[in-house]
C-alpha atoms as one frame of an Amber mdcrd trajectory, in Angstrom:
protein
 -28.901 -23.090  57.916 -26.367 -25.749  57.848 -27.508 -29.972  58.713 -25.001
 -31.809  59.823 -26.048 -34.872  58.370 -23.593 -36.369  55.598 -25.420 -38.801
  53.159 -24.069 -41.030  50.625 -25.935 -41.609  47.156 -26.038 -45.519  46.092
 -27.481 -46.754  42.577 -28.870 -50.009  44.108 -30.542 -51.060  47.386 -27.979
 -54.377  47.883 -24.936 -51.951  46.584 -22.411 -51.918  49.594 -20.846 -48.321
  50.377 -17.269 -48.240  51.151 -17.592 -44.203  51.184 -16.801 -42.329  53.709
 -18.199 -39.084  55.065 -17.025 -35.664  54.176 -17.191 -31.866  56.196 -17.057
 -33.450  59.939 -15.363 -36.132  61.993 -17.893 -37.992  63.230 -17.861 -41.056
  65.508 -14.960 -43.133  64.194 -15.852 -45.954  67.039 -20.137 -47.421  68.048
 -22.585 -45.496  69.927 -23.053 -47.487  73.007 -26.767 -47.608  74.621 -26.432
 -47.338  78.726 -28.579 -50.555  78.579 -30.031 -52.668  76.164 -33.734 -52.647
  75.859 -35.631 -54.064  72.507 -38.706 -52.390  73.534 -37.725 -48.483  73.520
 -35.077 -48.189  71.551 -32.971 -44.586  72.256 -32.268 -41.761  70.088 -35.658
 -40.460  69.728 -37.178 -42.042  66.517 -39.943 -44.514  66.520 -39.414 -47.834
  65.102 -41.881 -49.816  63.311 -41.749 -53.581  62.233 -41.710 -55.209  58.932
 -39.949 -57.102  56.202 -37.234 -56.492  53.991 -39.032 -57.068  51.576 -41.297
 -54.007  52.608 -37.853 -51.211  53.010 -37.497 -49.955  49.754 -41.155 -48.458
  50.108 -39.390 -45.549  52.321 -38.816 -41.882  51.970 -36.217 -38.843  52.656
 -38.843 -37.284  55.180 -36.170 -37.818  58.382 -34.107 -35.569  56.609 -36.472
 -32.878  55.589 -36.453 -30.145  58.411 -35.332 -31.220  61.828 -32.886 -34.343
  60.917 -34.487 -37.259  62.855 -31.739 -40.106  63.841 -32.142 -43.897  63.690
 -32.358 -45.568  67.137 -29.006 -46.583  69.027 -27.555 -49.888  69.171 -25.267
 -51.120  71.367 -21.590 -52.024  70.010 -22.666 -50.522  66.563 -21.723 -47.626
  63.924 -24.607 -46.562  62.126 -24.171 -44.702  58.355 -26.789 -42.834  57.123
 -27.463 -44.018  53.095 -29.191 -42.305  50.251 -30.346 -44.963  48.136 -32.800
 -45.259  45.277 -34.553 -47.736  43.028 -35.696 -46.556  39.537 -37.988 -43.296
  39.719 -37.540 -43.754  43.710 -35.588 -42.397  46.517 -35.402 -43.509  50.096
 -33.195 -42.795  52.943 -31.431 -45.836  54.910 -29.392 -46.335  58.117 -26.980
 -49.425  57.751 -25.810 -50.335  61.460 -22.328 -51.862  61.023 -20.903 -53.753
  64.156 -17.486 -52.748  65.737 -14.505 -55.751  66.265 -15.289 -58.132  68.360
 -18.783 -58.266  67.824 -20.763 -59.624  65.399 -24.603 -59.181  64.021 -27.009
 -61.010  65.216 -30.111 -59.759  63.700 -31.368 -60.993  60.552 -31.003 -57.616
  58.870 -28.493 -54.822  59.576 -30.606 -52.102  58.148 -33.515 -50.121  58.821
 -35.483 -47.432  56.166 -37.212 -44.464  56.911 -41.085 -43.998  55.992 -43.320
 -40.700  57.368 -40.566 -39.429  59.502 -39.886 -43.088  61.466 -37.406 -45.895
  61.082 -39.107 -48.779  59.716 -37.678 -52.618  60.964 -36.234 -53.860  63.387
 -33.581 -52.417  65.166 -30.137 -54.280  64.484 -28.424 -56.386  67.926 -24.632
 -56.917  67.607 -23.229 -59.308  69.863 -19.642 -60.343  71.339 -17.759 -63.281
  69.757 -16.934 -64.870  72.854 -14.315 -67.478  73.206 -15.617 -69.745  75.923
 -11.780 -70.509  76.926 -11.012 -66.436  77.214 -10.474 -64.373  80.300 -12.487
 -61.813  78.156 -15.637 -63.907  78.247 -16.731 -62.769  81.848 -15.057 -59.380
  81.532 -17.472 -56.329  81.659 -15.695 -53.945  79.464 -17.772 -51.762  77.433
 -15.472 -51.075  74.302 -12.498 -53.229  74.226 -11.288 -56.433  75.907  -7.746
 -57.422  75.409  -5.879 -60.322  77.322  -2.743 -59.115  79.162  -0.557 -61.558
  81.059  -3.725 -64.042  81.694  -5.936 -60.679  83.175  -8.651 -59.252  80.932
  -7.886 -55.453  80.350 -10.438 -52.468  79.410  -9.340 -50.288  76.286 -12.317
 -47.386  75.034 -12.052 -46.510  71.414 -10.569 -43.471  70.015 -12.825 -40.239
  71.393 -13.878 -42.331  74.253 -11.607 -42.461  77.972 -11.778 -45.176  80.097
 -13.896 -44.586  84.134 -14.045 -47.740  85.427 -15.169 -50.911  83.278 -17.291
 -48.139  81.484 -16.344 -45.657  78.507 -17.333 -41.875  78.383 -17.257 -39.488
  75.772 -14.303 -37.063  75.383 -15.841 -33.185  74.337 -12.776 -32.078  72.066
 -15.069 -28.507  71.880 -13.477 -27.743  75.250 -10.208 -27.100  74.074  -9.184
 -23.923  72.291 -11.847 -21.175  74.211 -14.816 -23.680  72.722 -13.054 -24.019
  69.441 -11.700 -27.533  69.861  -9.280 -28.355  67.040 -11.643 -26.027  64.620
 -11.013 -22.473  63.108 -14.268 -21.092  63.867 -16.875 -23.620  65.182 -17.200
 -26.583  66.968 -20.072 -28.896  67.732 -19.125 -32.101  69.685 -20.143 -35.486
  68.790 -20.425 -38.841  70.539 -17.317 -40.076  70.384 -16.378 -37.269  67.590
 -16.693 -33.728  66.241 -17.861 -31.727  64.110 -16.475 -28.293  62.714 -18.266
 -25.698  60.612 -17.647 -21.986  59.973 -21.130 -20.917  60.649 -19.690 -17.827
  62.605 -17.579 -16.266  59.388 -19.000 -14.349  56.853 -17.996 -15.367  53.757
 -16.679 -18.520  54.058 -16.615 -22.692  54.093 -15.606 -25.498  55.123 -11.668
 -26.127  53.617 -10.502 -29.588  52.187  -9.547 -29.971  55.308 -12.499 -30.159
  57.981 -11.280 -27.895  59.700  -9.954 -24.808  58.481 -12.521 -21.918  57.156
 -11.562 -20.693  53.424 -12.882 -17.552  51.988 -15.721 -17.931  49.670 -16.216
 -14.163  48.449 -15.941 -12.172  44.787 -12.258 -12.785  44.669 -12.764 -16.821
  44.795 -14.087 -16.781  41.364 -11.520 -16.096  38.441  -9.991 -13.711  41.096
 -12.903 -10.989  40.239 -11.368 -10.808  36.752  -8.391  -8.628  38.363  -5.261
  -9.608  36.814  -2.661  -9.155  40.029  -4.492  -9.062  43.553  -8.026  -8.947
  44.666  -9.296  -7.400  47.813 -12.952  -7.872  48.989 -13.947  -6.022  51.880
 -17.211  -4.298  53.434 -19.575  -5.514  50.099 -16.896  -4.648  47.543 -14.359
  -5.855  45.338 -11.330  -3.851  44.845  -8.419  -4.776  42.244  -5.185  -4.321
  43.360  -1.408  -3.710  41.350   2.119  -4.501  42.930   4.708  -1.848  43.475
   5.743  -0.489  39.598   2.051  -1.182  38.104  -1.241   0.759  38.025  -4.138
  -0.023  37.171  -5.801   0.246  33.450  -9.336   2.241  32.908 -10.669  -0.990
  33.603 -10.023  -0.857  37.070  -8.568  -4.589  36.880  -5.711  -5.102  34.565
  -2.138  -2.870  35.044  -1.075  -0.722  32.237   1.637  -1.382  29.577   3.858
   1.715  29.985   5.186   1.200  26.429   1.646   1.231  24.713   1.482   5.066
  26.853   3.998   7.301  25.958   2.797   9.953  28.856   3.997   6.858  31.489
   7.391   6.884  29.889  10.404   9.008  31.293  12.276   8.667  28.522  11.918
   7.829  24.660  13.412   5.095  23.589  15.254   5.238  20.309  15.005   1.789
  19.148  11.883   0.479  20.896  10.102   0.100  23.996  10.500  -2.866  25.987
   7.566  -4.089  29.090   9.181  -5.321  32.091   6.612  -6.123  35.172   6.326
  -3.228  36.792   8.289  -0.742  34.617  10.059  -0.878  30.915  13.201  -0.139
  29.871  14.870   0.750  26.388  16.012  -1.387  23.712  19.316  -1.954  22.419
  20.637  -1.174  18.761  19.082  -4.188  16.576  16.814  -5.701  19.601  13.605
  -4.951  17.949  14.330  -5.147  14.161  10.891  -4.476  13.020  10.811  -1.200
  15.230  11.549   1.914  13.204  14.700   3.864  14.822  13.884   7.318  16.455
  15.600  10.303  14.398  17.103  12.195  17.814  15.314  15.216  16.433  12.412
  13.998  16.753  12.642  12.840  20.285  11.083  15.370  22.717  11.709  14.457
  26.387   8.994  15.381  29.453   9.546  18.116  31.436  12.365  17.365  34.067
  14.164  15.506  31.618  16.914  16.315  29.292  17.911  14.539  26.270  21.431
  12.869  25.886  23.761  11.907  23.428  22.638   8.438  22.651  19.043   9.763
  22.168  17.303   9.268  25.328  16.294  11.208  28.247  17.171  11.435  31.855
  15.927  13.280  34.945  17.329  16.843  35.658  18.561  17.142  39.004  17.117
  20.512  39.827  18.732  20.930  43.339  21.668  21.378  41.573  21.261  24.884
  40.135  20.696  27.405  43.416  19.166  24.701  45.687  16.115  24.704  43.201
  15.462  27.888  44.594  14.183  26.382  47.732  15.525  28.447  50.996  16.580
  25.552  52.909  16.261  21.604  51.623  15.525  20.731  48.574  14.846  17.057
  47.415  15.285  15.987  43.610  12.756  13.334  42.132  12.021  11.918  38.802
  10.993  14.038  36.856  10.876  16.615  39.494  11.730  18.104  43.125  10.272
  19.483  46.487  11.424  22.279  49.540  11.235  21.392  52.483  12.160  23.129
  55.991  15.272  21.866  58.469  13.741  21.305  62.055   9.373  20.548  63.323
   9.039  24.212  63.984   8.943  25.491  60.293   6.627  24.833  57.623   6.481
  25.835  54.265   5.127  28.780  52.906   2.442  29.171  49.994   5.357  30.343
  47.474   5.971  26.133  48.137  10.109  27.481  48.725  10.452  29.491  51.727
   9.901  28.588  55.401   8.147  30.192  57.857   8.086  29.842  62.008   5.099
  27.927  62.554   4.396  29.389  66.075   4.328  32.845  64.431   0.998  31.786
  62.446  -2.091  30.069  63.325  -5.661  29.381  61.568  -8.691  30.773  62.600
 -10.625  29.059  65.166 -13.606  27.094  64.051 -17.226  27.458  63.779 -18.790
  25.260  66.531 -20.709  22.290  64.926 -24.545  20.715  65.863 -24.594  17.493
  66.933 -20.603  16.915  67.480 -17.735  18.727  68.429 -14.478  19.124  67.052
 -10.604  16.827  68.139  -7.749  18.351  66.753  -4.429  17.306  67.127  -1.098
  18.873  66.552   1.520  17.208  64.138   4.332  17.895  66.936   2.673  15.466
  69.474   0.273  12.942  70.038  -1.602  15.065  72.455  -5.901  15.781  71.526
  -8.074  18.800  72.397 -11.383  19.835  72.335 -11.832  23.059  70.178 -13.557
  24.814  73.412  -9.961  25.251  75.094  -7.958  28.337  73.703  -5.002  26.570
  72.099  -3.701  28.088  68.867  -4.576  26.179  65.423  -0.646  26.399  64.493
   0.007  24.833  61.017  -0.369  20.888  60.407  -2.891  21.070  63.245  -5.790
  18.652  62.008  -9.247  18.572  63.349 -12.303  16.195  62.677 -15.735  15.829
  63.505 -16.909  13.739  66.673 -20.320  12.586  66.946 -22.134  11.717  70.359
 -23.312   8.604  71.066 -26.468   8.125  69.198 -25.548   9.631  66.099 -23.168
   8.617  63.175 -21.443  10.891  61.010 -22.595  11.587  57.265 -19.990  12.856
  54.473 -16.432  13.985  55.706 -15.139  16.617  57.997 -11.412  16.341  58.116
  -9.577  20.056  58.508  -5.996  20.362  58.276  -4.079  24.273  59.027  -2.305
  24.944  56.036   1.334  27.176  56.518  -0.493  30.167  54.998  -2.796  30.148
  58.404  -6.065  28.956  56.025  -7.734  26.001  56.618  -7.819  23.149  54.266
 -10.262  19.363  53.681 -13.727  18.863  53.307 -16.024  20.528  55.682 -19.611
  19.352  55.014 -19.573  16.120  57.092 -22.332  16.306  59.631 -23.891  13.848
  62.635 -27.147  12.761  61.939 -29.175  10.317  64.109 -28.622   6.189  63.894
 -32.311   5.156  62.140 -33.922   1.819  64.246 -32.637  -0.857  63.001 -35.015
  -2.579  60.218 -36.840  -5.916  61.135 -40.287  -6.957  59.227 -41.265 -10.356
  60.160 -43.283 -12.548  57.458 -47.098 -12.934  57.533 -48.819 -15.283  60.331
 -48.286 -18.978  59.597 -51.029 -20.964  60.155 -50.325 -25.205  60.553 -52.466
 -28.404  60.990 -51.247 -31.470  62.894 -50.490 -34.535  60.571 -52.259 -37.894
  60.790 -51.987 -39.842  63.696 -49.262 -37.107  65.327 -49.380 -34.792  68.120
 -47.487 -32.286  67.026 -46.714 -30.154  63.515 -43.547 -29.601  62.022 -43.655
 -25.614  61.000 -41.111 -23.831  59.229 -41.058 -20.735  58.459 -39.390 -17.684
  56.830 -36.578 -15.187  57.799 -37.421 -11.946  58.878 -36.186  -9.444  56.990
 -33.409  -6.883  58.711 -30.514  -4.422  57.385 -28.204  -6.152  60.735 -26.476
  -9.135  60.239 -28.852 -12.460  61.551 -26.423 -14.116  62.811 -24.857 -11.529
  65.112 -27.557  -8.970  65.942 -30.977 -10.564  65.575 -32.297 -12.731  69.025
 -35.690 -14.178  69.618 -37.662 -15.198  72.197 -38.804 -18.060  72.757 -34.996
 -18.440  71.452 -36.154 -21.329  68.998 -37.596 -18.757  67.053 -33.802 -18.155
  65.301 -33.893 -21.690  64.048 -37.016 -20.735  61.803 -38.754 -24.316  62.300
 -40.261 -26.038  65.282 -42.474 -29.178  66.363 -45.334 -27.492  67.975 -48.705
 -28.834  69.286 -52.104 -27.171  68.715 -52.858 -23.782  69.992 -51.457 -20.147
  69.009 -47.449 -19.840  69.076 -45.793 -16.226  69.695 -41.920 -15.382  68.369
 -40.773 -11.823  68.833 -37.863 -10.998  67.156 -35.391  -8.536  68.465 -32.903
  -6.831  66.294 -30.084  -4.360  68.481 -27.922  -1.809  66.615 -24.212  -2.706
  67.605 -23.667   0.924  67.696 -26.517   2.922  68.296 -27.935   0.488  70.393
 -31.325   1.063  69.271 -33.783  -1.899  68.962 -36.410  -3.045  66.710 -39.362
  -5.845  67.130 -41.511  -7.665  65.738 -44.045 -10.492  66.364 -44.504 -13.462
  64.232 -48.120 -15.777  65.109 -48.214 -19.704  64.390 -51.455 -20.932  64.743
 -51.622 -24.856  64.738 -55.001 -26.544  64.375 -56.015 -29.726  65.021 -55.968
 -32.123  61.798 -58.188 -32.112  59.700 -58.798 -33.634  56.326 -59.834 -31.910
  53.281 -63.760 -31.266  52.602 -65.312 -32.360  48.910 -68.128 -30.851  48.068
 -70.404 -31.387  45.006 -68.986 -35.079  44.161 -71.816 -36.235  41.392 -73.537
 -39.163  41.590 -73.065 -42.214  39.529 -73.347 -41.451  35.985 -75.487 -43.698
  33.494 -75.351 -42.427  29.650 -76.550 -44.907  26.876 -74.151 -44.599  23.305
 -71.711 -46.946  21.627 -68.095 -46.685  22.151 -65.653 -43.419  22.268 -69.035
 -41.445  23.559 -67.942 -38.231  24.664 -69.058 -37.639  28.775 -69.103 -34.947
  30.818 -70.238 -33.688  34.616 -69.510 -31.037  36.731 -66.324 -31.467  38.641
 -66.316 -31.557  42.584 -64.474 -28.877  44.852 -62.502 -28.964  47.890 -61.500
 -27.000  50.668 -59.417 -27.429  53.596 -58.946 -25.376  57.364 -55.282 -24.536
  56.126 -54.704 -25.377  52.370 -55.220 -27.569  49.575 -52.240 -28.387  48.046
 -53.056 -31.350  45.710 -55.927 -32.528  43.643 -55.593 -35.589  41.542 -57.594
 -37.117  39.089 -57.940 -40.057  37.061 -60.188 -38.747  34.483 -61.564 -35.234
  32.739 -65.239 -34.221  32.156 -65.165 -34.833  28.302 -63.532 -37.794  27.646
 -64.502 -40.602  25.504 -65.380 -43.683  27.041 -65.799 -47.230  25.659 -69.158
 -49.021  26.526 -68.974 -50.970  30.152 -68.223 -49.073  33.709 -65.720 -46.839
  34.289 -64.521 -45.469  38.133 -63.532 -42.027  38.177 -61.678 -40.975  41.318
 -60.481 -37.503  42.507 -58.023 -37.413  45.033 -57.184 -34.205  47.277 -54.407
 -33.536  49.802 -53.035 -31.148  51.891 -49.645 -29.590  53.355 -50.071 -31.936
  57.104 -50.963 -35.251  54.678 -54.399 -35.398  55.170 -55.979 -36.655  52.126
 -59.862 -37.025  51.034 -61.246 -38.516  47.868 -64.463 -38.575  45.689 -65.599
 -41.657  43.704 -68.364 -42.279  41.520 -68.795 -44.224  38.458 -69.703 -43.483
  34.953 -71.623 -46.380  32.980 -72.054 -46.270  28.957 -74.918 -48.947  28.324
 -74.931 -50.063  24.611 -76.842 -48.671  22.244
C-alpha cells in the first residue's frame, strides 16, 4: 500500500526547511476552516496543550498505519516535518501562514505524541490596514484594491462563489484521470497522482507520468540490444542483421563463426552491426592471407576470381527445376505456384489443383470442438458441416466456457492431403481460484481509547489483488482498521476473470477490552547480610497478558553482585495495545 504523506528529514528541531515535497501536488495555497473555533479544532486529530519546551518528547505514531492529520487552521499551509534530536525521532506539523496574514500564536508548530497533536493549534491573522477598502471586505483568500472597490481573488486550485472560495476536483477531467497517467486522488486545493493501477510501475520524475519498473529497468536484464518483459518473463531481443549468442542476451560476431559467413574472406573478416563484410588487400596486416585453394565456399555459393564467394542464382539453370516460379535466395531458392488455387506438391517443385485434394476429416475432440479456416478467405466453420479440408485449411481447438485449453492443437492441410501441427492440446477445467486468508487476529483496545488500530496480513491468492480480489465489509482490502470491542468478520472474495469461478474465505478480529499485563510470582523484599560485590539471587517473576506480551524489561539479573546498602530492582512488562505493568521489590545487603 502506498501513504500519501510526504515527510521531510531535519537534523535539528529549530532547523528551518526550505524543502519541498516530492510524488504529488499538494495544496500550493491554506486550508481554510468554514469557521473558526479554538475549542474543536477540524481535521480529526485531538489536540492537547503544552509547552515548547515539552514538543521534542513526541513520536512518528500519526504516521504508523492510518496517517492521522494535524488540525486545520484558517489562512494557513501546514508541512508535515520529520525531525530528530540525538537517539530521537519525532514527527512535526509547522503551520506556515499565507500573504496577507500573519501568525499570531506564540508558536507555529505542533508535535505528535500517542497518535495526537500536542500544543496549541497555530491562529494566523490578516494584516489589516485600518485606511484599506480591504479591511471590512469578507473575502476568504485574497483581497486586492481595484479602482477604490475591494475585489475577491481564490488561490490557485480554488474558484471564486461568492465572497467564498471552493475547491476545484482536477480528478474530474480525463474519465477520472485528471492531469495523471493512471491515478488520481484529489486534494484540497491540489492533487495527487500515483500509478497504483499499473503493474509494474512508479511514479516518473515527473508526478505524473507512470514509468516501468520491471527486469529490463535494471542494467537492461544484462541484454546487450533490446529487452522485452512481458507475462513474468524477460526476453532479449536483436535488431534486424543480429541474433542472438548461446547466452540468450548478447548478438553473435559473424566473423568469430565461420558457419554465419557467406563467403570467406581472403584477407580478413571485418564485424559491421548487423552483418560483416571482407577486408581489403593490406587492411588487416596481422591477418594471414587465404591461399584461394584453400577457400571452400557453402553450398549455394561459388567461388570467384578474387577469392571469395557469391550466391548461385539457381533459377537460372531450368527454372531450378521448379514447374512454375521459382525464387532465388542467399544461399538458396524456393517453387512456388502462379495463382491461390495451386499449392505445392511434396516433391517441393510441382503444383497441384488444390480443389482436386483434401485432408481427412478430423476426429471429434472432448471438451471443445474444432474452427478451421481456409487460406482463400476469412470465412470460419465448425468441423460438424461437410466442407472439404482443401490444402492450407487450418483448424484449432475451441474450448467452452469453463474450461481453458492445455498444450497446443493447431492443424494445418498440407498439399499432399496429410495433416500437419501439434495435436495433443486438450480443454481441461479452470481450477477455483486460490484464496487462504491468515489466522484469526485477536486485538486489545489501548489506554484511555475506544477503539484498536488492527492490521493485518494479505491473503494469499494466484489472481491479481488489486483487480480480482473484493471484500466485504469493503475495508477489509485496506488490511487495517480502527475497530471497537467485539468480534469483526471480513470475507474475502476472489473471481476468476475468465472462468468466473469464485473462491472465499473468512478472516475473524476479535478486539477485547484493555487490559494490562498480569505479574505473577514478584518476590518479596530481599534482606541478605555479606560485605560488598555479594553475589544475589531470587526467582524471577512471570507475566501474562489476554493478547500478548511483547516486552519485559529489567533493571537487574538474579546473580549479580551487589555493594552493601539497598538496591530497587524493577521489572517492567508491556504489551502490543501499550498497556504496561511492573514488579518492584528491593534487595538489601546489611554489612557484615
Amino acid at each position: 500500500m502506498t501513504s500519501s504523506l510526504k515527510l521531510v528529514s531535519l537534523p535539528r528541531y529549530d532547523e528551518p526547511s526550505n524543502r519541498r515535497t516530492a510524488g504529488s501536488h499538494p495544496p500550493r495555497k491554506p486550508i481554510i476552516n468554514s469557521e473558526e473555533n479554538d475549542e474543536e479544532p477540524e481535521g480529526g486529530a485531538s489536540v492537547t496543550k503544552t509547552t515548547r519546551d515539552d514538543n521534542t518528547r513526541g513520536d512518528l505514531s500519526c504516521i504508523n498505519g492510518t496517517f492521522l492529520p494535524a488540525p486545520l487552521s484558517r489562512h494557513a499551509l501546514i508541512k508535515y516535518v520529520k525531525s530528530s534530536t540525538p537517539g530521537h525521532e519525532y514527527l512535526e506539523a509547522d503551520y506556515e501562514c499565507v500573504p496577507g496574514f500573519h501568525m499570531a500564536s506564540p508558536t507555529s508548530r505542533l508535535v505528535c505524541r500517542s497518535r495526537q497533536w500536542v500544543g496549541q493549534v497555530p491562529k494566523c491573522e490578516i494584516k489589516q490596514n485600518p485606511n484599506g477598502v480591504c479591511a471590512e471586505a469578507s473575502c476568504e483568500h485574497v483581497c486586492s484594491e481595484i479602482n477604490g472597490r475591494p475585489v475577491c481573488s481564490c488561490y490557485k486550485g480554488f474558484r471564486l462563489d461568492g465572497h467564498k472560495c471552493a475547491d476545484i476536483n482536477e480528478c474530474l477531467l480525463n474519465n477520472g484521470h485528471g492531469p495523471c497517467q493512471d491515478t488520481c486522488r484529489n486534494l484540497i486545493g491540489g492533487y495527487e497522482c500515483s500509478c497504483d493501477g499499473l503493474q509494474d510501475t512508479s511514479l516518473a520524475a515527473d508526478n505524473h507520468t507512470c514509468e516501468h519498473t520491471g527486469p529490463c529497468s535494471v542494467n537492461n536484464a544484462g541484454c546487450s540490444h533490446t529487452c522485452l518483459s512481458t507475462m513474468g518473463r524477460v526476453f532479449c531481443l536483436c535488431p534486424d542483421g543480429f541474433m542472438l549468442e548461446d547466452d540468450w542476451k548478447t548478438y553473435v560476431d559473424e566473423c568469430s563463426v565461420p558457419d554465419l559467413q557467406t563467403e570467406l574472406c581472403r584477407y580478413g573478416c571485418i564485424n559491421t552491426p548487423g552483418s560483416y563484410r571482407c577486408a581489403l588487400p593490406m587492411e588487416l596486416k596481422d591477418q594471414p592471407v587465404l591461399d584461394s585453394l584453400s577457400i571452400t565456399c557453402l553450398p549455394g555459393y561459388e567461388q570467384t576470381s578474387h577469392g571469395t564467394c557469391i550466391d548461385i542464382n539457381e533459377c537460372t539453370v531450368d527454372n531450378g527445376g521448379c514447374t512454375e516460379v521459382c525464387e532465388n535466395t542467399d544461399g538458396s531458392f524456393f517453387c512456388a505456384c502462379d495463382g491461390d488455387e495451386k499449392a505445392l506438391s511434396s516433391d517441393g517443385k510441382s503444383c497441384v489443383d488444390i480443389n482436386t485434394i483434401s485432408c481427412l476429416p478430423l476426429s471429434s475432440v472432448s471438451r471443445g470442438y474444432l474452427i478451421c479456416s481456409r487460406s482463400a478467405t476469412s470465412k470460419l466453420w465448425r468441423d460438424r458441416r461437410k466442407v472439404p479440408n482443401r490444402p492450407g485449411t487450418r483448424c484449432f481447438l475451441k474450448c467452452p466456457h469453463g474450461y481453458q485449453l492445455r498444450g497446443e492443437y493447431e492443424l494445418t492441410c498440407r498439399s499432399d492431403g496429410t495433416w500437419d501441427g501439434p495435436k495433443y492440446g486438450k480443454c481441461i477445467r479452470y481450477n477455483k481460484p486460490r484464496l487462504e486468508c491468515p489466522k484469526d487476529v485477536v486485538a486489545e483496545l489501548p489506554p484511555a481509547g475506544d477503539e484498536a488500530f488492527v492490521t493485518f496480513d494479505q491473503p494469499a491468492t494466484d489472481l491479481d489483488w488489486f483487480r480480482y480480489v473484493r471484500s466485504k465489509p469493503t475495508w477489509g482490502t485496506r488490511l487495517e482498521a480502527s475497530l471497537k470491542p467485539g468480534v469483526h468478520e471480513i470475507t474475502f472474495f476472489a473471481r476468476h476473470p475468465v472462468s468466473k469461478k469464485q473462491a472465499s474465505c473468512v478472516l475473524r478480529i476479535i478486539v477485547k477490552g484493555g487490559e494490562a499485563p498480569k505479574v505473577k510470582d514478584c518476590p518479596n523484599d530481599i534482606e541478605v547480610v555479606g560485605k560488598n560485590g555479594t553475589a544475589i539471587t531470587w526467582t524471577e517473576p512471570t507475566f501474562t497478558d489476554n493478547v500478548k506480551v511483547t516486552r519485559v524489561i529489567n533493571n537487574e539479573s538474579p546473580g549479580r553482585r551487589f555493594d552493601v546498602g539497598g538496591h530497587r530492582i524493577e521489572y517492567e512488562v508491556g504489551d502490543e495495545a501499550g498497556w504496561s505493568s511492573k514488579c518492584v521489590f528491593t534487595v538489601v545487603l546489611h554489612q557484615q
